[in-house]
N, C-alpha and C positions, 0 to 999 in steps of 0.2 A: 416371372421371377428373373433379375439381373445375376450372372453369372460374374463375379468378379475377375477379372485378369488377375488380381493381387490383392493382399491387407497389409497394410503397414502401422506396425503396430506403434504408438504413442503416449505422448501426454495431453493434456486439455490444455488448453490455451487460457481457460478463465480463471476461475479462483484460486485459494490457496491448498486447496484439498489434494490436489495433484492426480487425480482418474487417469485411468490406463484407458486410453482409447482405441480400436481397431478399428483404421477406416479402412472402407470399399470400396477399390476403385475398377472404373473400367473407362479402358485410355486414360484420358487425363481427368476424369471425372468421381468425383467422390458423390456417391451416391447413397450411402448409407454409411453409420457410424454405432457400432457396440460397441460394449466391453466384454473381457473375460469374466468368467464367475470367481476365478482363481484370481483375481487382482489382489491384493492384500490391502490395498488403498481404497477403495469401491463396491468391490465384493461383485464385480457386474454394473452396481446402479448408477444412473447417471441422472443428472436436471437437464430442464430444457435445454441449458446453452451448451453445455456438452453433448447431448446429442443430435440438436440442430443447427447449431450456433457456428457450424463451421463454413456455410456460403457468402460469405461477405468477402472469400478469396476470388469469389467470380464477379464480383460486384462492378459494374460498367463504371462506376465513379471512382475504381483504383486506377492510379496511377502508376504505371508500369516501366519509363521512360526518363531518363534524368529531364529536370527544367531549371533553365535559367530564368529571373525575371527579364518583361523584358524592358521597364523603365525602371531607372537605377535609384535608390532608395539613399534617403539620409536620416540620422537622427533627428528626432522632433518631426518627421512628416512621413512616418514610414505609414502605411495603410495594408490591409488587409486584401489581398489574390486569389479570389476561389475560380473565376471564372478563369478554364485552360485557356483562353485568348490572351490574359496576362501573362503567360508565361509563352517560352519558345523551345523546345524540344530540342536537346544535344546529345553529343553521345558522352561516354562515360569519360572519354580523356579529359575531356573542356570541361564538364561540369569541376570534375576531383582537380584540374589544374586551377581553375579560377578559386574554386574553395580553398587548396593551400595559398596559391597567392593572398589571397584576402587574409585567413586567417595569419601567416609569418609576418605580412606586412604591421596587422596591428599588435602582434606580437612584440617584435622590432622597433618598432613605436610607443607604447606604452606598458610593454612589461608583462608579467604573470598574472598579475590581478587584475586585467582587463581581460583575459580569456575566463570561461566557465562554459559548463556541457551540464547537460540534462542525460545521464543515463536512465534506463528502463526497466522495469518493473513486468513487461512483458516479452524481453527480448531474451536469448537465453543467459547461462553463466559464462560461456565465452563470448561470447558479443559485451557482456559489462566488463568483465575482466578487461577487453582487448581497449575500450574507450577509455576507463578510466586509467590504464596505463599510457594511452596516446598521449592523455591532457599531466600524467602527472611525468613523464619521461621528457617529454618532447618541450609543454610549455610550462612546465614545471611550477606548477601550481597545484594545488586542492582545493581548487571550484568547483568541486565534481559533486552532485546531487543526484538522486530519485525521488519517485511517490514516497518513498518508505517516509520522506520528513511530513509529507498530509497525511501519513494511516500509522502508524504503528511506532515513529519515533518517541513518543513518550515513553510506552512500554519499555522501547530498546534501554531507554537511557535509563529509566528505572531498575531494569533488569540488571545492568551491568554498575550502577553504584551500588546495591543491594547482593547479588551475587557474583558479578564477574563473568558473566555474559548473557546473550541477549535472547536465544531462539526460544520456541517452546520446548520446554524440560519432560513433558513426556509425546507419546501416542496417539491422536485422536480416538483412536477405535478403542483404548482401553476407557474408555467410559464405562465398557460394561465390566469392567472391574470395583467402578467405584460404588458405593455403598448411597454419598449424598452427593452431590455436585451442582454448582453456583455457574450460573450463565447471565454476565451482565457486559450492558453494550453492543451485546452481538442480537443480532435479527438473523437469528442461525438459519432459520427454516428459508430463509428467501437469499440469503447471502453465502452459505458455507451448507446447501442441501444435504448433499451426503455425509457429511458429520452430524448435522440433524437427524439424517435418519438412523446413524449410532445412538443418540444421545433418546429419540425416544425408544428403541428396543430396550437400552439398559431399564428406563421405567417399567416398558409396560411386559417384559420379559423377565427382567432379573431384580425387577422390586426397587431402585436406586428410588432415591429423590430429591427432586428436582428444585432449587432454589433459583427465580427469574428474579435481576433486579436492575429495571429499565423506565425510563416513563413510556411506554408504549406498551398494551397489549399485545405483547408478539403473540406469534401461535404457540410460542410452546409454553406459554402461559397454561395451556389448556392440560399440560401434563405436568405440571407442577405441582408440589405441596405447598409450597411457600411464592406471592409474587409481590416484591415490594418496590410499587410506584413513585419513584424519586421524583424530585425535579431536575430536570436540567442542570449539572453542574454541581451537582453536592455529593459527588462520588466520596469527595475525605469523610466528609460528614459523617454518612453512612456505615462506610468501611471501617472506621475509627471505629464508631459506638460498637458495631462489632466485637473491636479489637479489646473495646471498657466493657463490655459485658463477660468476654472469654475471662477476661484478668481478674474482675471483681468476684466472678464465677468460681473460680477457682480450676478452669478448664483447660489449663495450660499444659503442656508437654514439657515440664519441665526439667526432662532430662536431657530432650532435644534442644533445648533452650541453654542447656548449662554446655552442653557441649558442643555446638556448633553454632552458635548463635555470638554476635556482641552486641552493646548501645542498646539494650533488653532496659533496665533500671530508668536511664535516661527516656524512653522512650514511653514506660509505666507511668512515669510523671506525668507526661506530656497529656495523657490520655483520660486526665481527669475531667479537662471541660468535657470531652466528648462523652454524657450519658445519655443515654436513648433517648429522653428529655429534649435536650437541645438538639437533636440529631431530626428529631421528631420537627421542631421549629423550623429547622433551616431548610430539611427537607420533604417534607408533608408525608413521609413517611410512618405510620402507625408506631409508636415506639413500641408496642406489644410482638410486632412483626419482626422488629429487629432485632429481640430479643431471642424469640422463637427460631432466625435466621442464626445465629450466634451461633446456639445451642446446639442446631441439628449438625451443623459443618463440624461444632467441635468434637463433639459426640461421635463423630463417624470413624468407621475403624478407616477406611479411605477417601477420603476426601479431595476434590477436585475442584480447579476453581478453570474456566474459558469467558475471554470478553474480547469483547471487538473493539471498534473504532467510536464507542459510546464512551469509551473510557478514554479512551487517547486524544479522541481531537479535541481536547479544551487545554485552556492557558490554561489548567490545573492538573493536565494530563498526566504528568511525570509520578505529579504527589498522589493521582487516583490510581495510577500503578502501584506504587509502593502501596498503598492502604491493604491492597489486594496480597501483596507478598508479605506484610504482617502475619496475616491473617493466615499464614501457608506455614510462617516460621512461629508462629504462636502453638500452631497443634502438631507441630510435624508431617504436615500433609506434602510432604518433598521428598522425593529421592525412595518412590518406589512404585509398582506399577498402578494402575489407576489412580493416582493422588497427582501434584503439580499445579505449575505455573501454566498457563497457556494459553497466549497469545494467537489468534486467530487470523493469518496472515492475506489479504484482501485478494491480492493478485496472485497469476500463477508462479511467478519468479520475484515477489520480492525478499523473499528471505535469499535467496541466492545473490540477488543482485545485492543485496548489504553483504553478505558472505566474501562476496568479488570482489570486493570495496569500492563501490558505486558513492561513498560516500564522504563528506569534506574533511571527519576525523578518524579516519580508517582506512589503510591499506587492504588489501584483500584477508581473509582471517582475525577482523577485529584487530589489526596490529597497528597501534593509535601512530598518526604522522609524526608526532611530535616528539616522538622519543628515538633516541641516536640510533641503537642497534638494531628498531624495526625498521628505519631507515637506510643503513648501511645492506641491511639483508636484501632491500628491492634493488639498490644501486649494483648492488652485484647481480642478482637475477636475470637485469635488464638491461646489464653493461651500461650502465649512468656512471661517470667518475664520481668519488669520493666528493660527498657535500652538493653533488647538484642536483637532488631532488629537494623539494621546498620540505621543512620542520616546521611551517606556519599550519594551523589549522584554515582549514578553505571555509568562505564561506555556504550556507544551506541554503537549499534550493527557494525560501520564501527572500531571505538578504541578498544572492545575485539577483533578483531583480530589483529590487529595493534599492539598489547599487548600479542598478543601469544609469550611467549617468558621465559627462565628461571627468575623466581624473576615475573615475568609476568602472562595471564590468561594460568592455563596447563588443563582446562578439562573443553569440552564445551559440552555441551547439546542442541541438534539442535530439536526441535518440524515442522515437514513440510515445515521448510525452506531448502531455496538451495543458501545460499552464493555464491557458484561455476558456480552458471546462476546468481546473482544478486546482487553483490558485483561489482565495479567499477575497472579497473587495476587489472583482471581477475589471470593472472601471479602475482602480487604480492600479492592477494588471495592466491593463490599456495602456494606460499611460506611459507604464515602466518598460511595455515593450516596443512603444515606439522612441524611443529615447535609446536604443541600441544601435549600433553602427552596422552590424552587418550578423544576419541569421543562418546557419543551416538546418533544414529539418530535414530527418531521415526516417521516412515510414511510408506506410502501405496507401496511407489515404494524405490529402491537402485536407487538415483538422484546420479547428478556430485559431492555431497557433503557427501550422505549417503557410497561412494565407499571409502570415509575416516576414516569411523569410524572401533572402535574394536565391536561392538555392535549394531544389530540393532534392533529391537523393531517393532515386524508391527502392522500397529493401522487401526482403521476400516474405512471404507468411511465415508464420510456424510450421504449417505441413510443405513449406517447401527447403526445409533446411532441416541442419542437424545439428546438435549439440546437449544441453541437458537444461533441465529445471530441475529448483528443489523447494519441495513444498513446504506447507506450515509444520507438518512434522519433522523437516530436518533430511527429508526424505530425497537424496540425490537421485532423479529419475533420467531416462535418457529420452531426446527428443530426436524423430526420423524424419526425413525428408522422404515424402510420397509421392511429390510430383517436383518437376522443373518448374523454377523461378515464372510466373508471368512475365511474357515481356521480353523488356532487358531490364529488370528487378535483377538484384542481386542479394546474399546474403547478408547477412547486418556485419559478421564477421570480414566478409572478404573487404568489403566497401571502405569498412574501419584500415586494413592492413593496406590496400591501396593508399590509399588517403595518407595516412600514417608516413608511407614508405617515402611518398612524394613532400610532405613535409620537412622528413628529417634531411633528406639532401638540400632542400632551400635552405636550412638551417646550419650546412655542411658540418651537420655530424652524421655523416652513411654509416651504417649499419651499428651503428650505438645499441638500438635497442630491440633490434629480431623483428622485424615482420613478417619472414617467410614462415608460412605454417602451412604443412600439408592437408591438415583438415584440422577439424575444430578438436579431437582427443590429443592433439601435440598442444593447443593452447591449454585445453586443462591440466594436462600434464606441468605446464610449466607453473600455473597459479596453486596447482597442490603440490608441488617440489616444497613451495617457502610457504604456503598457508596450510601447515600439519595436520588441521582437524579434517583436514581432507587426502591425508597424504597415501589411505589405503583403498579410496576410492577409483578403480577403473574402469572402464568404457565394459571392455570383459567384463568386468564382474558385476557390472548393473546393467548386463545387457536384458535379463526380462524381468528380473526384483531391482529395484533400488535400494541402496544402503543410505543409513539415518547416520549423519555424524555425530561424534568426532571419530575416524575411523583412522587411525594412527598409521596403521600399517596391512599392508594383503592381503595377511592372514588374520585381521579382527572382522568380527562377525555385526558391525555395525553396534548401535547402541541406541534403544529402543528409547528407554528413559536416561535422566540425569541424574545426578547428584547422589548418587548410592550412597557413599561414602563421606566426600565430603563436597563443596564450593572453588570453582576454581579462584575465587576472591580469598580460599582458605574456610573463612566464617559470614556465613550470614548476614546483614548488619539491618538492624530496625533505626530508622531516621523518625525524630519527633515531625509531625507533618500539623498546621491548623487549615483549619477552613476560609478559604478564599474566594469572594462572589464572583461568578463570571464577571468577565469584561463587561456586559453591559445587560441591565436588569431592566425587566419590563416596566412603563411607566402609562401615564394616561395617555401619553402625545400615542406609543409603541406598546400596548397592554399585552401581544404575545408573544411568547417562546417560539424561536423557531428553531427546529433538529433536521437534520438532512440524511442523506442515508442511498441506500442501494434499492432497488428491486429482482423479484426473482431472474423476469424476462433481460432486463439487459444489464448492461457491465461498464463499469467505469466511466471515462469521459464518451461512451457511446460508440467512437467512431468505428466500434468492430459490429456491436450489437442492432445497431440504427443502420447498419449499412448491409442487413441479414433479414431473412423473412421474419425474422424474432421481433421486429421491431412493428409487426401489425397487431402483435399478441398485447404490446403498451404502447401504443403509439403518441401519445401526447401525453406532457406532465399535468399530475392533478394536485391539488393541493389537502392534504385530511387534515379535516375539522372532528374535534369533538361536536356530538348534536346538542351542549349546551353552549359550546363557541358558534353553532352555527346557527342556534334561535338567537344566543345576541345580535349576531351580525344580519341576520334574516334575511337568510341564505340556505339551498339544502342542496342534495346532490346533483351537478349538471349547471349550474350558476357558474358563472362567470365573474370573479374577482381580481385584485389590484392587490397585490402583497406587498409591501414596500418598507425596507428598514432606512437607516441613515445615509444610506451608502449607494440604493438602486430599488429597480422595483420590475416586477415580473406581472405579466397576466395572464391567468389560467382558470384552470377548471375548479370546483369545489367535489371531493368526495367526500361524505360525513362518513365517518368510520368509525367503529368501538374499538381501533389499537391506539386513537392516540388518549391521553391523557387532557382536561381542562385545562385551558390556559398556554394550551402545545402544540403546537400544528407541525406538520409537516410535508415536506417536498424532495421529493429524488432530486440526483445530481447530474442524473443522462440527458439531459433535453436544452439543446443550447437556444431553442426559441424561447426557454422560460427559465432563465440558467438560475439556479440554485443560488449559485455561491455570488451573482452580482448582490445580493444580498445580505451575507455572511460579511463578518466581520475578520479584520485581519492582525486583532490580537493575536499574539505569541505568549505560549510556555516559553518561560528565561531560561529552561534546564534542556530542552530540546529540541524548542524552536519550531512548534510546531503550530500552525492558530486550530483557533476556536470554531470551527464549523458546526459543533453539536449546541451552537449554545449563542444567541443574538434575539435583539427584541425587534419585531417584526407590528404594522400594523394592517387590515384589513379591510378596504373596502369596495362596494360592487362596482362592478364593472359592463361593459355591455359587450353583446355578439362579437362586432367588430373592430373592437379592438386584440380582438387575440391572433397573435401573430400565425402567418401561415409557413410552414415549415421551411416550404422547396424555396419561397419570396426571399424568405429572411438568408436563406443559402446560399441564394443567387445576389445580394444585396452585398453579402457580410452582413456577419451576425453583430447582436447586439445594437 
């Protein structure tokens, strides 16, 4: 038995759930990882990736060392760097000197709209704060993006035309409050664990029930009363009929409806096509089912709705959110404990990082660019003079690269994003990113995207820095640094104030906008000074609970749930919504659906999970067939197949499985030897810009042994 030297107590690095971690170390080695019983976020439990998932910080393949490349790259011929021989080892002055040089120069050259930065979604809330202040103080633009525009932008923007803001509105753990509660989109049990295992106590302890409505057999199908197998892409369909059965029904809240609601009448009209009938057509949904579904949520004295990225990632995203918030402001199921809206946030910080304003139409706090006073309020915060920060909207993280281009954006700055695993239409990715003039990447590992840049920048883990995440619940947690930096890794924040500081004198405006910060609670402090809903939130005060915003002042005790009273939009509002086909519908040439998604064992674009013992637990992607897609194809488990839509094609494995639905296949998005999304379509929602990744016609066929790519070949190669 190892005696620890110490525990440093934390947050989880992966999902949105937010787990209190205690790691064990002795010297500089983490060798074991619980939780408390007492967490209030956890309760103790934890999944594989939280309690294994944290050695890929020892991993031989991190880069620890700033690098230059060392042949100098142009638009139209840039290429991909994995092999350390491409690159040459500097020290931290010359990396950050050549970086600002590069970036001022095309600054100075071409203007604001030719910079844009990729903030992060795994980095903390001061490390987004401190980036997207660099790019909107310094090169005074709103090119700033996250993941949030691939996972959960639809929701956001739904949330805040519909109510006036974007988080989830209650608790996770109050599930076992609610009575019925509806889970669609989300593959809870493999993607958001520990809310799963709320979500089945409330069943199989406090009696709730369960409404699944996904085209996949998830597991928690198997605790449900109710499972209704859509197709791909007919979330309005569905949610509508719904919304024509409560109405017809006469199931409505209509008091809740008279007094905090508007666009109710307007919106009754609208919802006459939608009978279970045609709901039933568009969506091979049983109309008996949807009927049944209606009833029980209405019926419920508390009702709960949770979805994931089933509902967000389509060009219909925005409108299968709102379907969803109908359906909340129809029965009252808002504004009090187990009832709500709730958004299931994929990462461990990107509700933070949108909070920070990582984002092209938002200052940190939701405070939109575009309007004069939330503008004037950063220009003072950050000693900018009057009128020079931009009032243009920036563009989103799919448009800067769409816009790489001369006259276009030429110099990106990427913070632990990987475009190259999570960009949609993977090759036309390719394309837009060698079309940029000059890259920095700033992270732990050389990803499919960091092998583009002139510059890389290694930044520390999460257990070796300090600052905070906040989870899906809202939940401002604080994050510890347990060991020193590998290397000469630095932190995300300090690298950004360096950088920064050395910018602004090229630009000769010194000390404009504050880069000295003594540690990371002097930058929160200054992003909750002018973003309120975090103004009572302190270092002290979340030093072993985390407070839920909006926390106005020191003495509020956080705020579990939203909307008691009333909407910060005022009222409610229901939008007439119709049904719109995916971008693109199976055909004879492409006869299947294809859906993409997460697994238990690994996480996001991979490079934390695949770079961890986690990654022998699923070590290659496999593709699930329904077993009457796989007697068509005549094929069964351990085959070798060729997947290929309009756009690219993948070769892998066959596993037949009873989660997916006929006519639906599907494939994870962690595996850059069989990447997902070179497949995926790169339709956009026009309301949030977000594409279509749950929803492209795919065709099938066999394939042999040797064509399937070998992992470490395709590594050492570049990928793709």
């Amino acid at each position: 038995m190892i005696n620890p030297d110490r525990v440093t107590r934390t947050t989880c690095p992966y999902c949105g759930v937010g787990c209190t971690l205690d790691l064990h170390l002795k010297e500089d080695f983490i060798y074991r990882v619980t939780s408390p019983f007492d967490s209030v976020v956890n309760h103790g439990n934890l999944c594989v990736k939280g309690r294994f998932g944290y050695d890929f910080i020892y991993s031989p393949k991190r880069v620890t060392t700033p690098l230059l490349r060392k042949t100098q790259q142009t638009a139209g011929r840039r290429t991909q760097a994995f092999d350390l021989n491409e690159w040459r080892a500097v020290s931290w002055d010359e990396a950050l000197d050549y970086t600002a040089d590069r970036l001022v120069e095309i600054y100075r050259r071409d203007g604001p709209d030719a910079m844009a930065v990729y903030c992060c979604a795994k980095a903390t809330n001061e490390d987004n704060y401190l980036l997207q202040k660099m790019y909107r103080a310094l090169f005074r633009t709103n090119n700033v993006d996250h993941c949030t525009r691939l996972c959960h932008a639809g929701s956001v923007v739904a949330l805040l035309k519909a109510l006036g803001t974007s988080a989830m509105s209650n608790t996770a753990a109050e599930v076992i409050q609610s009575d019925v509660f509806i889970v669609t989109g989300s593959n809870t049990t493999e993607n958001h664990p520990i809310i799963a295992l709320q979500m089945k106590a409330a069943v199989e302890r406090h009696g709730a029930r369960l409404i699944v409505i996904d085209p996949r057999r998830i597991e928690l199908c198997d605790f449900a009363a109710l499972w209704l197998p859509l197709k791909p892409g007919t979330n309005v369909a569905v949610f509508s009929a719904m919304a024509h059965v409560i109405v017809k029904e006469g199931l409505v809240n209509r008091a809740f409806v008279e007094a905090r609601t508007e666009g109710y009448a307007e919106f009754v009209q609208s919802l006459e096509t939608f009978t279970p009938e045609y709901a039933e057509a568009i969506s091979g949904v049983d109309r008996n089912l949807i009927v049944a579904a209606a009833r029980m949520y209405a019926a419920a004295k508390n009702g709960a709705i949770y979805w994931g990225m089933g509902i967000s990632q389509l060009s219909t995203g925005t409108a299968s959110a709102l379907g969803l918030i109908h359906l909340a402001l129809l029965t009252g199921h808002i504004g009090r404990e187990g009832t709500g809206l709730n958004p299931l946030r994929g990462q461990n910080n990107v509700q933070g990082a949108s909070d920070a304003g990582a984002m092209p139409f938002h200052y940190p706090g939701y405070m939109e660019v575009d309007k004069e006073e939330n503008a004037r309020k950063w220009e003072q915060a950050w000693n900018v003079e009057p009128g020079g920060l931009s009032r243009k909207r920036g563009l989103t993280t799919t448009e800067i690269l769409a816009n790489a281009r001369p006259g276009g954006v030429r110099a990106l700055y990427i913070m632990g994003e990987n475009p190259m695993m999570t960009e949609p239409n993977l090759n036309a990715t390719r394309r837009h990113m060698e079309q940029l003039e000059f890259i920095v990447a700033q992270d732990v590992f050389i990803n499919e995207s960091g092998a583009f840049a002139d510059v890389f920048l290694p930044a520390a883990s999460w257990a070796e820095k300090d600052g905070t995440f906040t989870n899906t619940d809202r939940r401002v947690q604080r994050v510890r640094a347990a060991l020193a930096p590998r290397g000469n890794s630095r932190a995300d924040w300090q690298i950004i104030c360096d950088l920064a500081d050395r910018i602004e004198r090229r630009l000769g405006r010194p000390n404009t906008a504050r880069w000295t910060y003594q540690d990371p609670e002097a930058v929160f402090r200054e992003m909750a000074d002018v973003a309120v809903m975090l103004k009572g939130v302190t270092y002290a005060r979340i030093d072993r609970v985390g407070l839920q915003y909006p926390v106005p002042d020191e003495n509020h005790p956080g705020t579990p749930f939203l909307f008691s009273e009333s909407f910060p939009s005022g009222r409610g509002r229901f939008f007439p919504l119709e049904h719109v086909p995916t971008a693109e519908e199976p055909d004879d040439e492409y006869p299947f659906i294809l859906t993409t998604g997460r697994l238990l064992e690994h996480w996001h674009g991979g490079s934390m999970t695949r770079n961890s013992q986690l990654d022998a637990l699923f070590p290659e992607a496999l593709v699930e067939l329904h077993e009457l897609d796989a007697a068509r194809c005549g094929v069964k488990t351990g085959d070798v197949v060729r997947v290929s839509s309009r756009r690219g094609s993948v070769v892998l494995r066959v596993k037949v499985s009873p989660k997916t639905s006929p006519g639906v296949v599907f494939i994870p998005m962690h595996f850059a030897e069989a990447a997902a999304n070179l497949l995926t379509i790169d339709a956009l929602d026009p309301h949030a810009k977000i594409p279509e990744f749950k929803a492209c016609a795919v065709n099938i066929l066999i394939a042999h042994e040797d064509e399937l790519p070998n992992p470490e070949a395709v590594a050492a190669r570049g990928r793709y």
